[in-house]
N, C-alpha and C positions, 0 to 999 in steps of 0.2 A: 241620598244626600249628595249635594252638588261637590266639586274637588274646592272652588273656593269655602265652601261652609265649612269645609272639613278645615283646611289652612286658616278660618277664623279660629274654629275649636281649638287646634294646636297650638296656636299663639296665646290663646285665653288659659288655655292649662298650664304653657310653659311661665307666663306669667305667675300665674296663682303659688305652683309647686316652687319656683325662686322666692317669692315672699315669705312664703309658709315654712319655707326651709328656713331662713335667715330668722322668723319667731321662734322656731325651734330651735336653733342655736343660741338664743341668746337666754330661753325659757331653761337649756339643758345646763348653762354657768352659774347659775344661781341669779337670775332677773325672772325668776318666777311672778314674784309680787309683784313688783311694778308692773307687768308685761301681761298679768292674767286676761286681760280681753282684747290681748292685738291677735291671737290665730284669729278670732272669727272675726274684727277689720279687717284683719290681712284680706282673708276670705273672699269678703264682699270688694277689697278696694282690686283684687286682683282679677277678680272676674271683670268687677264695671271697666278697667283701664285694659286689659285684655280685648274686652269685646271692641271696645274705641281703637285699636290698633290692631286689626286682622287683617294686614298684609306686611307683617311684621316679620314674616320668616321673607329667607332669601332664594329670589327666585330668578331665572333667565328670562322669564315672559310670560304671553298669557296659559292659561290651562286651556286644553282640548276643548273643554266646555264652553269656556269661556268666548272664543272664538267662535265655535257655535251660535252663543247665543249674543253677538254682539250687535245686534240689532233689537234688541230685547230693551225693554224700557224708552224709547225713541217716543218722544209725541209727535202731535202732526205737524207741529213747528219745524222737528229734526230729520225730515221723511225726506230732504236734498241731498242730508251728510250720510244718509245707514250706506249699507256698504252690501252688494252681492255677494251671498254665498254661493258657490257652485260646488257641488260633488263630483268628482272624477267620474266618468262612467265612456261607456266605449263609444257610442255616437258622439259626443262631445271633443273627444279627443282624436277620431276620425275626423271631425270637421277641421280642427284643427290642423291634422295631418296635411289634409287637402288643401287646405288655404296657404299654406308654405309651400306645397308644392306648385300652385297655380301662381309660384315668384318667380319660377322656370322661364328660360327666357325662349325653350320649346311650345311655350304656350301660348305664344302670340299668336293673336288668328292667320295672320298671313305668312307664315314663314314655309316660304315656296323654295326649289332650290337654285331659284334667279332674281335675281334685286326687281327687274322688273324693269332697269335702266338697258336700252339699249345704242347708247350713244345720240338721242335724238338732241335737237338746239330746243331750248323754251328761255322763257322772258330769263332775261337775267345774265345769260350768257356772255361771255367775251368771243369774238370769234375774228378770226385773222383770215382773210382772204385775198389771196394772190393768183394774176392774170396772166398770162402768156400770150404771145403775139406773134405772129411769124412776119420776116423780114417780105418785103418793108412793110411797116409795123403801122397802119393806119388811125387806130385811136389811142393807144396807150405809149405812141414810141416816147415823146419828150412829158408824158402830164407825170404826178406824183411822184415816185422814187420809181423809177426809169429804170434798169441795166440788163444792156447788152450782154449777151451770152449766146455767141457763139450765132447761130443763126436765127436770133430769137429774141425778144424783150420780155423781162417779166416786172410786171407794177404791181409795187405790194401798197396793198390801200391802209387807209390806218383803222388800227383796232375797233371795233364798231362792239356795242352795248345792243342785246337785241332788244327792240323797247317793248310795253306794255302791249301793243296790238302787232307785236311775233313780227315785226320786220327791223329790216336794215337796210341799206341804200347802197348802188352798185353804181357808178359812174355810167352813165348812155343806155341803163336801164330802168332807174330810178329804185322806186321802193318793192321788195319782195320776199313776197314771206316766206319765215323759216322756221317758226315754231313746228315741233312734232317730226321733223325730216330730219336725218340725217346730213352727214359734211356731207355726203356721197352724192348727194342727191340734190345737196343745194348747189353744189359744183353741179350735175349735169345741167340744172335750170339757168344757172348764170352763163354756160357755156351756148345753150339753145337761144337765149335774146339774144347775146352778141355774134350769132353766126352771119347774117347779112350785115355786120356792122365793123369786124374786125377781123381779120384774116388771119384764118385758121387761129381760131380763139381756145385758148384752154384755161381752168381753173380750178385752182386747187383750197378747199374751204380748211379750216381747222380752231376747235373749240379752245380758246387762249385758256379762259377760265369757268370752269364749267359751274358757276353760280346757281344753279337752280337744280342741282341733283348733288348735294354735297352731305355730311352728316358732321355736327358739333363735337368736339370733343374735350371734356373738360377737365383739367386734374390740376389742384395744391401747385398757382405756380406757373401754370402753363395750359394752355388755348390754343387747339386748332380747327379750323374746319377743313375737313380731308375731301376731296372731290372723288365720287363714286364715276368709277369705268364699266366697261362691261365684265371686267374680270370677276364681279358679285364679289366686292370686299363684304370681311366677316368681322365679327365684333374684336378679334384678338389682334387685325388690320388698326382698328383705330387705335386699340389702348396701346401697340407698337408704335404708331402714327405720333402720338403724345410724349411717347418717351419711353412707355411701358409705367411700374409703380416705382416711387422710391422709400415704399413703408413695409414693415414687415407683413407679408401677403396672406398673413393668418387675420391682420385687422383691414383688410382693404373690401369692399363693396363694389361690384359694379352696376350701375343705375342705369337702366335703360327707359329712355321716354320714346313711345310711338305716337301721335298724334295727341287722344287722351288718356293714353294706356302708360303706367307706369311701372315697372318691374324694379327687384333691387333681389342680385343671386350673389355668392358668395363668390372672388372672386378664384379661389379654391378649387370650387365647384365648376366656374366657368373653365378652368383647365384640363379640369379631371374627366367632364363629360363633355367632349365633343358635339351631341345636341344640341347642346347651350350656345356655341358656336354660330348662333346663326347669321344669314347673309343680311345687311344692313339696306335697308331704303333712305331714298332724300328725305332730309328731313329728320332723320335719329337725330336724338343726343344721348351720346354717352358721356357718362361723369364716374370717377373712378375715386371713392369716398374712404378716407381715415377712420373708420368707427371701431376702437377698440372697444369691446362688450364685454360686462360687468355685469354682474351680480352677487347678494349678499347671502350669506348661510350664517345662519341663528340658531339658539337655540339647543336643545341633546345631540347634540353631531360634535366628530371629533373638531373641527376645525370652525369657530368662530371669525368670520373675517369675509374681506371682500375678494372674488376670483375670479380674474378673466378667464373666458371664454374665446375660442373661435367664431370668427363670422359665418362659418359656415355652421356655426350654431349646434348647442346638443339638448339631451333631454334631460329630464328630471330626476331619470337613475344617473345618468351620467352626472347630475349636479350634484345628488348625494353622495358619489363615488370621490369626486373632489374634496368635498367637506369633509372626509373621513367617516361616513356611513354614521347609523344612529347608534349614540351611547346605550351599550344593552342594559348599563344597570341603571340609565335616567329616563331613556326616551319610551315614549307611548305613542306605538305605532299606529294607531290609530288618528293621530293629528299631527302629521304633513302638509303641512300648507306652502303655499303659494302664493304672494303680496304681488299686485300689479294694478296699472291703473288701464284698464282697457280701453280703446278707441268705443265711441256708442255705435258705430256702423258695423262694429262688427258682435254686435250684440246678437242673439236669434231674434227673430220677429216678435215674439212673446214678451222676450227682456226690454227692449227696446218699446214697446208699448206700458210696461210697468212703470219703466224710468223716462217716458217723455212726459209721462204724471207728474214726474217732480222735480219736472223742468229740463231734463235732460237733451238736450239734440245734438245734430249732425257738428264735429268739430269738437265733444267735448269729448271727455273719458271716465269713466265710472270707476270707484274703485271697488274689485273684485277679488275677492277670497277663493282661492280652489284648492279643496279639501280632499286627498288622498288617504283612504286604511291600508293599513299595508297587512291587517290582519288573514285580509280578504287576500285570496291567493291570485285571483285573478289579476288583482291591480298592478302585479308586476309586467304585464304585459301590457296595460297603461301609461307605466312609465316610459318604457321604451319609446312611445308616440308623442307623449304630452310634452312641447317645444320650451324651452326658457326663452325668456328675453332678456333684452338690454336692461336693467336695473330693478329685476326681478328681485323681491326677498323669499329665501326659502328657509322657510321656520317648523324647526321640530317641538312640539311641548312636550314638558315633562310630565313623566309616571305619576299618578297618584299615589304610588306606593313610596316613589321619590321622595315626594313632601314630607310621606310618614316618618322616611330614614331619617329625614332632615331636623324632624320636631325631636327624634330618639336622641342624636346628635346633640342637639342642644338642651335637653333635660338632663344627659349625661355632665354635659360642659357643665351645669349649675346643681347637679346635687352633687359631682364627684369632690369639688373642692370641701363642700357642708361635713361630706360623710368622712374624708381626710381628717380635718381637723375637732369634732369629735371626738373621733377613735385616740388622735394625739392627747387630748384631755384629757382620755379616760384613763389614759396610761399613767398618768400621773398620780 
């Protein structure tokens, strides 16, 4: 017999034995006559209004079972709204294991231990280029900003944009390209046209703004783009580059975007593990994200209520460890659950073909039950693995035997006062 039938039963008796008591007390004062055929009404009207009210006792949520079977009675009109069951078990929770770990920002495929930047010019650049002339000074002594120095003129030409086909423009040599070369080397090329053209020519190139090898940096506030050197700045360069956090760094996220690759590690963890540390390419964005994490405990557990979490996030002993563990004389260790509505991508292949049946795709989220026995010994070493989220519900039901205390309870509360006043009558 299921624990709700039983909670019908309970309710249909405690009704019954309250009516049957109150005929009996009024049969035991002398309302014999008049009352001779309300036991067996009573009888009948307590069962019928009993049966009509079987969830009548007081409960935290649903039963074990009940959760079980809450895809149970669904037609094929309601096959959008049922709900995934999943059972704890050790592949499932290794997958899991693994997909948090692949938020590592060690996991990118490229993380070499050189940015990759080595000071070259490409589109986009600022770049400041100054000439030197030696006395007397035949192309550059009086053109642009001129000055004499000692035996020598140097003309600084004005800041040049290098354009979309990788050149810039040099006075008496025209246009020449710079993309992919270094200052070094576009100095010796600008030195080599003007050697028959300027006497004893030198120049010196230098990157103003280095637009095209830069990385985003975003936080609550404040916006920078930090220009990458050959020094291989690391990701803890930018989030200093920003200002560093100004939130408590147990809720702060660091987000790292690679091209289509998106990572988000704790930034915790970005401290604690040097790994994660890694050297940044043109073109990062990092964003430095406020998400205090939450979740709910329900249910046979000490603590009813909502508890944050760290971002760098824990497990599900760890959740029950918060809530005050399970009440020994309500909970039924066998139903542990877990309320979350899961992303469909990250469904397995199997699930994902069940629920694109009924209508489900890429972008939506399923809601998913994952069901933990704590009977089973193994499972503790499940918990340690199985990850919570951000507004996760973790629900304990209650004992069957629970229910029973509870039906005792209240058959006590309505026969104790019958049997009191009684006993007082009789004294008399």
């Amino acid at each position: 017999m299921k624990e709700r039938e039983l909670r019908c039963i309970f309710s249909s008796f405690s009704q019954f034995i309250f009516l049957y008591s109150f005929i009996f007390f009024l049969d035991f004062i002398g309302m014999k006559h008049s009352m001779k055929n309300y036991p067996l009404r009573a009888v009948s009207f307590a069962l019928i209004f009993g049966l009509s009210a079987c969830s009548s006792l007081p409960t935290s949520g649903p039963s074990h079972s009940a959760v079980l079977d809450i895809n149970q009675g669904a037609d094929a009109s309601e096959l959008a709204t049922k709900v995934n069951v999943v059972e704890l078990n050790e592949l499932l929770v290794q997958q899991m294991y693994m997909a948090q770990q692949s938020q590592r920002f060690s996991g990118f495929a490229d993380v070499s231990g050189s940015s990759g930047y080595a000071g070259a010019v490409n589109v986009g650049d600022v770049l400041e280029i100054s000439i030197w002339e030696a006395p007397p000074a035949v192309l550059f002594g009086t053109t642009f900003s001129s000055e004499g120095q000692g035996s020598g003129h140097v003309t600084q030409l004005p800041s040049q944009i290098v354009n979309k086909n990788g050149t810039v423009t040099v006075p008496f040599v025209g246009n020449i390209s710079v993309v992919g070369k270094t200052p070094e080397v576009v100095q010796a090329q600008i030195v080599a046209s003007l050697r028959r053209k300027a006497n004893q020519p030198q120049a010196v190139v230098k990157i103003a703004n280095n637009n095209s090898a830069d990385v985003t940096v975003i936080r609550q506030g404040n916006t920078v783009r930090m220009p990458l050197t050959s020094n291989d700045e690391r990701v803890l360069d930018a989030v200093a580059a920003v200002g560093g956090s100004t939130e408590n760094i147990e809720d702060v996220t660091v987000q790292l975007t690679r091209g289509n690759q998106v990572k988000t590690l704790a930034f915790e963890t970005l401290i604690a593990d040097p790994k994660q540390n890694i050297v940044l390419r043109a073109g990062d964005v990092i964003s430095l994200l406020n998400t205090p994490y939450k979740f709910t405990g329900l249910g046979a557990v000490g603590n009813n209520q909502q508890l944050r979490f760290s971002s760098s996030g824990i497990t599900l002993a760890e959740a029950i460890g918060k809530m005050g563990g399970l009440i020994d004389t309500r909970s039924d260790p066998r139903g542990v659950f877990v309320f979350r509505y899961t992303p469909f991508a990250q469904l397995d292949s199997k699930a994902q073909q069940e629920w694109a049946a009924k209508g489900y795709g890429n972008g939506m989220e399923v809601p998913t039950v994952y069901r933990a026995n704590l009977l089973q010994p193994e499972t503790m070493f499940l918990l340690q693995r199985f990850p919570i989220q951000d507004k996760d519900i973790v629900y304990v039901s209650n004992a069957p035997l629970s229910e029973f205390q509870k039906f005792l309870r209240m058959i006590f509360s309505i026969t104790s006062p019958v049997t009191s006043t009684t006993n007082t009558i009789r004294s008399y």
